[in-house]
ROPAVO-545018 format. One record per residue: residue in three letters; x, y, z of N, C-alpha, C in turn. Coordinates in steps of 0.001 Angstrom, whole numbers, padded with zeros to 6 digits, always signed. Layout:
# residues N
ALAXYZXYZXYZ;...
# end
This chain:
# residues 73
UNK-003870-007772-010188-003687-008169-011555-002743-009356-011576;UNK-002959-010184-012210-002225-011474-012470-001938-011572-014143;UNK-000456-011526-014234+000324-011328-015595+001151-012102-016046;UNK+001489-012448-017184+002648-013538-017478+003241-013067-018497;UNK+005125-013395-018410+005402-012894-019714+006313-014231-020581;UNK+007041-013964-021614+007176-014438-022812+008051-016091-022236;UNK+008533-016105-020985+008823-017079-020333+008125-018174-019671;UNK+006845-017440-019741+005765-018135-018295+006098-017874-017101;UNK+007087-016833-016836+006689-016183-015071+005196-015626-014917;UNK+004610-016042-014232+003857-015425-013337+003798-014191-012347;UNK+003403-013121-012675+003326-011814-012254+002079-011594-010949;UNK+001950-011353-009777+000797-010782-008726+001117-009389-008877;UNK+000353-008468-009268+000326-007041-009457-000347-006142-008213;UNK-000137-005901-007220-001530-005037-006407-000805-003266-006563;UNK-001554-002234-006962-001229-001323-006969-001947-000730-005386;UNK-001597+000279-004861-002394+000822-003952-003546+001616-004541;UNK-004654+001816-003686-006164+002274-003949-005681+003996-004411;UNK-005819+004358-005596-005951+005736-006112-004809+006069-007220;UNK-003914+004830-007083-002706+005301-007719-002913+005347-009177;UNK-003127+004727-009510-003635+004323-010950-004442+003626-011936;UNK-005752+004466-012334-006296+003882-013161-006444+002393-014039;UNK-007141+002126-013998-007040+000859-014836-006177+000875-016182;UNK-006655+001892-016525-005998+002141-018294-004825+002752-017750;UNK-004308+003429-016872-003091+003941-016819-002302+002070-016403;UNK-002579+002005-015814-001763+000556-015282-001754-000108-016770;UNK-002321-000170-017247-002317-001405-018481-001089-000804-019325;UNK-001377+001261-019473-000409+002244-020316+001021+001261-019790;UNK+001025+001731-018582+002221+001354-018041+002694-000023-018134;UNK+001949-001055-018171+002848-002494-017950+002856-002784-019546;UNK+002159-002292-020703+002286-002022-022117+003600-001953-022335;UNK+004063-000648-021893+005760-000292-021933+006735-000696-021695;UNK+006742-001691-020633+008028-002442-020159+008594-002902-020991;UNK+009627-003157-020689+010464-003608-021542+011670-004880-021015;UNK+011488-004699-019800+011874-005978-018809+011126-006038-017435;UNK+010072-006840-017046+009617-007983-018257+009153-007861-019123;UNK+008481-008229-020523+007605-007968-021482+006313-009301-020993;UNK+005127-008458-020937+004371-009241-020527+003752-009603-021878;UNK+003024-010960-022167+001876-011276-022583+000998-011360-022801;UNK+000468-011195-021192-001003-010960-021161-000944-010319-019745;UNK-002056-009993-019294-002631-009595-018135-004206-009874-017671;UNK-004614-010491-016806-005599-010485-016272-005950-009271-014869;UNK-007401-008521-015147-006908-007805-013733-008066-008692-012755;UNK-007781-008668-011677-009223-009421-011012-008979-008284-009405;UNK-009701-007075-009703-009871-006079-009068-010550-006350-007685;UNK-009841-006198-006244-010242-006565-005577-010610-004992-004253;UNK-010554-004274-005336-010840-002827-004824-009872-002219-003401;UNK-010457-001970-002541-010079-001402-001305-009646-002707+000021;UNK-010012-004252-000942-009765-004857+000129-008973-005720-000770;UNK-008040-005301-001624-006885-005979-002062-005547-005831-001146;UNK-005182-006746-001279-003638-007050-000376-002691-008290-001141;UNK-001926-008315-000520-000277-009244-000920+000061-009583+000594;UNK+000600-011388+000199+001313-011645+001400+002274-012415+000465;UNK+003517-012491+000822+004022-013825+000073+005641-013932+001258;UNK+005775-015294+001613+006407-015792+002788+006868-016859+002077;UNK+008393-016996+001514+009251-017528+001275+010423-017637+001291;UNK+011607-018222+000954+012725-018719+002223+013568-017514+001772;UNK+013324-016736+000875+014039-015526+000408+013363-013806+000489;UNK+011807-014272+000654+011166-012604+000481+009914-013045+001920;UNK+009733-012236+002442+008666-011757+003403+008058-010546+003392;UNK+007053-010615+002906+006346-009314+002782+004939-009019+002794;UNK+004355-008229+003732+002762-007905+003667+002252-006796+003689;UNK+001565-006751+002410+000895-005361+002658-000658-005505+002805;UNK-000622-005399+003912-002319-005581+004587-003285-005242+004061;UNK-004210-005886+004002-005399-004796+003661-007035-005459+004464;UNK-008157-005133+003851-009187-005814+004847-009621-007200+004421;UNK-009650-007844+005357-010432-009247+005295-011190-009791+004432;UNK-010823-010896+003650-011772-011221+002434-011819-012420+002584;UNK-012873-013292+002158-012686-014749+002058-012237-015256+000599;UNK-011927-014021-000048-011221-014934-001378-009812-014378-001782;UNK-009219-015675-002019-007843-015284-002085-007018-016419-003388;UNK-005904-015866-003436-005220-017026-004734-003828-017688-003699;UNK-003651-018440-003672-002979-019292-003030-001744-020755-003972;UNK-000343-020195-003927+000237-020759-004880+001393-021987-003905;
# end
């Protein structure tokens, strides 16, 4: 899911496979209250969704299977 809130941050959302529903995820990012999002796009990449993001402050990957499509910032 890709989200933005009342600032224009940019949100990458990946939940793990089973955790939560579509409508439960939406329940949930509805509620926040820091951040308050705007909007949300989900672009569901099922069982072969993953996160990498490698910058001079965070390193982190959570693997998943091989895809040729990806978002790249």
């Amino acid at each position: 899911m890709v989200a933005v809130d009342a600032a224009g941050l940019v949100y990458f959302i990946v939940c793990e496979y089973g955790v939560l529903t579509l409508s439960e995820l939406a329940t949930a990012l509805s509620q926040l209250t820091d951040p308050v999002l705007d909007s949300a796009l989900n672009v569901d990449g099922g069982t072969s969704t993953g996160i990498s993001i490698d910058s001079a402050t965070v390193q982190y990957v959570d693997d998943s299977l091989v895809v040729p499509s990806v978002f790249v910032l």
